[in-house]
PANU-251780 format. One record per residue (C-alpha): residue number from 1; residue in three letters; chain; x, y, z. Coordinates in Angstrom, 1 decimal, decimal comma, always signed. Layout:
REM PANU-251780
NUM  ala  A  X  Y  Z $
...
//
This chain:
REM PANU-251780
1  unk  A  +59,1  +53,3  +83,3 $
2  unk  A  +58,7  +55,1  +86,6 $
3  unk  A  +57,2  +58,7  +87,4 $
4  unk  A  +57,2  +61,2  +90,0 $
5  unk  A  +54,1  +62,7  +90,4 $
6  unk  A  +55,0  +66,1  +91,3 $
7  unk  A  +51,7  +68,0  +92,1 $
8  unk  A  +47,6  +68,0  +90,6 $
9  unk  A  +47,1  +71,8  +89,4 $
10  unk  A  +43,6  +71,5  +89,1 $
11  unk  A  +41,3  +73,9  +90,7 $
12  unk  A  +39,0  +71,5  +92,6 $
13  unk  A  +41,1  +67,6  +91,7 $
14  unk  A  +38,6  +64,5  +91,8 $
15  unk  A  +40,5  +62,7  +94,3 $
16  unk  A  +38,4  +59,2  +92,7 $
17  unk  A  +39,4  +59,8  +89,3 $
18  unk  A  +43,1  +60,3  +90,2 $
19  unk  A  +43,1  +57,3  +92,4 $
20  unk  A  +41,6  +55,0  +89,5 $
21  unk  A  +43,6  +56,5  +86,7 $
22  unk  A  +46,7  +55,6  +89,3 $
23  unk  A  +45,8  +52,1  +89,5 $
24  unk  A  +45,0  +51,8  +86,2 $
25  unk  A  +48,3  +53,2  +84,4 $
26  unk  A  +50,5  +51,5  +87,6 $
27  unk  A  +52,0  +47,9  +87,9 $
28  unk  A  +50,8  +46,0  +90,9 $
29  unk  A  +48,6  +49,0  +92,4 $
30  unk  A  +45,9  +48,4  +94,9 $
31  unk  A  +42,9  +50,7  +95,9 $
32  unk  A  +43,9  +51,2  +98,8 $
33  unk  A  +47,8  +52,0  +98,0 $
34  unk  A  +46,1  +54,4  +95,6 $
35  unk  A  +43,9  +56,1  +98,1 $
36  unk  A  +46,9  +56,7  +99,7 $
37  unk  A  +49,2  +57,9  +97,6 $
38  unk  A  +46,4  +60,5  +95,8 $
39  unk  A  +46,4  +62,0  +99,6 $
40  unk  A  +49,8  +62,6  +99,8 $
41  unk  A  +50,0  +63,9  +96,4 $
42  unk  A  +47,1  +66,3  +96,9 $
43  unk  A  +48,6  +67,3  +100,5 $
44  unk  A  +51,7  +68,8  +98,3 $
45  unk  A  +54,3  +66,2  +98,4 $
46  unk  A  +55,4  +63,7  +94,8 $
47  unk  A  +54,6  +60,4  +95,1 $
48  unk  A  +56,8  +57,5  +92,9 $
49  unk  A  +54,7  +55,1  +90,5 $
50  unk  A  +56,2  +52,4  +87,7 $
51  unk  A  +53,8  +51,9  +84,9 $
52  unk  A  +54,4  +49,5  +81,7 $
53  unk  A  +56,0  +50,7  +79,2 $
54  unk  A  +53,5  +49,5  +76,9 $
55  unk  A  +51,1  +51,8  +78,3 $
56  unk  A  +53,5  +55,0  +78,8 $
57  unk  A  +51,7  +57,2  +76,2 $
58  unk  A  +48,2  +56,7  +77,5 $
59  unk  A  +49,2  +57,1  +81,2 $
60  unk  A  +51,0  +60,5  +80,2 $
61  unk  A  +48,0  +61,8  +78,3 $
62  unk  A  +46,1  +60,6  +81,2 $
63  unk  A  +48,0  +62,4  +84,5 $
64  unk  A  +48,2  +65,7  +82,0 $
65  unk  A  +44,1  +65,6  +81,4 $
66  unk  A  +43,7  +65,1  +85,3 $
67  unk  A  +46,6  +68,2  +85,5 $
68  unk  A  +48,9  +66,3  +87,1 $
69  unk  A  +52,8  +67,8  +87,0 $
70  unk  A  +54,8  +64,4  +86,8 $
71  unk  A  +58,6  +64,0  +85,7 $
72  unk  A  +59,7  +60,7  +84,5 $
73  unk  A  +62,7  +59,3  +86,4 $
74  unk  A  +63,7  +56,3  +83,9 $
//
């Protein structure tokens, strides 16, 4: 399944917990790729992830407890 992460809502995000919840819900995700990518979603812009689909429900419930706006694209 993949997601856009649209924005993080929260008033002050936890840039660490959003980059580990990243690599944990996402196939073949690095630290560093996740660094990344939590930047460029905090600076505003969506970022694309694929996660398993095993794992879809728990990464939702996940992104929405770290008030992350996502949309899912397939």
């Amino acid at each position: 399944m993949k997601l856009n992460l649209l924005s993080c809502d929260a008033q002050r995000p936890d840039k660490r917990a959003i980059a580990k919840c990243i690599i944990e819900i996402s196939i073949n995700m690095d630290q560093s790729l996740s660094n990344e990518l939590t930047d460029i979603l905090l600076e505003g812009d969506a970022v694309d992830i694929e996660i398993a689909d095993k794992n879809s429900g728990s990464a939702l419930r996940a992104l929405r407890k770290l008030s992350i706006d996502y949309e899912i694209i397939e």
